[in-house]
C-alpha positions in Angstrom: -3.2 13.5 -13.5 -4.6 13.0 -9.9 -2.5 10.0 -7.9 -2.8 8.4 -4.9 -0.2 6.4 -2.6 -1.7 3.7 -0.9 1.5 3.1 1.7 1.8 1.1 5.1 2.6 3.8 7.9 1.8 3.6 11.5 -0.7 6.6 12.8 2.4 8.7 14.9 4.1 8.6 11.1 0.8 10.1 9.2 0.0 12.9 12.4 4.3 13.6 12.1 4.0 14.4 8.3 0.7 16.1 8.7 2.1 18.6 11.4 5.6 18.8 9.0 3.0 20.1 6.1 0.9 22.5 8.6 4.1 23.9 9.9 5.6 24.6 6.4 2.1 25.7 4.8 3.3 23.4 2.1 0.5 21.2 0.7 1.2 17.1 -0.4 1.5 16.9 -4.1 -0.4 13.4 -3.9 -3.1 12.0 -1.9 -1.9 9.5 0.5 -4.4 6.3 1.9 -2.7 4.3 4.2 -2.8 0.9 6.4 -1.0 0.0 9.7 0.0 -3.0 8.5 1.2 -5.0 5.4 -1.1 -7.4 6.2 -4.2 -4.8 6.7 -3.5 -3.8 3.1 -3.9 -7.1 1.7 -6.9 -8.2 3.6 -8.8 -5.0 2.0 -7.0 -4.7 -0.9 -7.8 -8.4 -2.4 -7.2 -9.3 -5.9 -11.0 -8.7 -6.6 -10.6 -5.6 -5.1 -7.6 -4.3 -7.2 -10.0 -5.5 -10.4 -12.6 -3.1 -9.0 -10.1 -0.1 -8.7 -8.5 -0.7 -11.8 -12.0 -0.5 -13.6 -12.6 2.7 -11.5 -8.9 4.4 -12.0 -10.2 7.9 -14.1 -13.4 6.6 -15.0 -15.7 9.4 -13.1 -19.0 8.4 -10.4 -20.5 4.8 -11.9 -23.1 2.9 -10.8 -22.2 -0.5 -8.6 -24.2 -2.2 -11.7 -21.7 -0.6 -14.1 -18.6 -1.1 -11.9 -20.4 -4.9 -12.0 -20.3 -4.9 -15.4 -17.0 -3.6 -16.3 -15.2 -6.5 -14.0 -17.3 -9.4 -15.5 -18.7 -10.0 -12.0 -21.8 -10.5 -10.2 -23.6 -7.4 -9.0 -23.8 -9.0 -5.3 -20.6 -10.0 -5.0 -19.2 -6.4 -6.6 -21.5 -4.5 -3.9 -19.9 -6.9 -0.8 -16.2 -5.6 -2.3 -17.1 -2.0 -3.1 -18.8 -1.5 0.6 -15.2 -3.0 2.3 -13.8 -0.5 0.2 -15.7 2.2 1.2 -15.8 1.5 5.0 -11.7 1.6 4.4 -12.0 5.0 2.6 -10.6 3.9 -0.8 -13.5 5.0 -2.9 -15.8 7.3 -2.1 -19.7 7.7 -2.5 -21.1 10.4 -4.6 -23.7 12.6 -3.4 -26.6 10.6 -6.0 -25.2 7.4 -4.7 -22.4 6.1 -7.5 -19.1 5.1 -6.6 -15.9 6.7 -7.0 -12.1 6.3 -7.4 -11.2 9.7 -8.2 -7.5 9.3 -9.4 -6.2 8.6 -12.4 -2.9 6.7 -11.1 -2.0 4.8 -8.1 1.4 3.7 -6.4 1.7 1.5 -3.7 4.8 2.0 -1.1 5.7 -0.4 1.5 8.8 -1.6 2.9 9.8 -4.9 4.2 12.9 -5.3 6.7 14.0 -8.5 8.4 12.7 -8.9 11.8 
């Protein structure tokens, strides 16, 4: 089963566990997609959005028609979300032009502390 962490993490704390891995030779067991902010998250991540990934969690490349069709939306409307997805590197674009979320699972990990 392929996962993927979708986490709030500034930039210095990605490069610092990047370098920790390099250093070690030791790959990440998941694949990790993350956002600067809380809020960053939620404005790409809306609940239309979440629709469109859960359609897509394992399904394999699909069409933006298809990913239309298995989230009861219009195809327009589906094509605005999935390209704000792309741009923020959630899904990816196969090489014959479908759309992808290539895992199977997907966690979310944030943390909140009082200011």
């Amino acid at each position: 089963m392929k996962t993927v962490i979708l986490e709030v993490r500034t930039l210095d704390d990605g490069a610092a566990d990047l370098a920790r891995a390099w250093k070690s030779g030791k790959a990440q067991r998941d694949a990790r997609i993350s956002f600067a902010t809380p809020e960053l998250l939620w404005k790409v991540l809306t609940a239309k959005r979440w629709d469109i990934l859960k359609a897509l969690c394992g399904a394999g490349p699909v069409s933006i028609r298809e990913a239309s069709r298995r989230v009861g939306r219009d195809v327009k409307a589906v094509h605005a979300d999935v390209m704000a997805l792309l741009a923020a590197g959630v899904i990816d674009r196969t090489e014959d032009g479908q759309i992808e979320f290539p895992y199977d699972t997907v966690k979310v990990a944030f943390t909140l502390k009082a200011a």
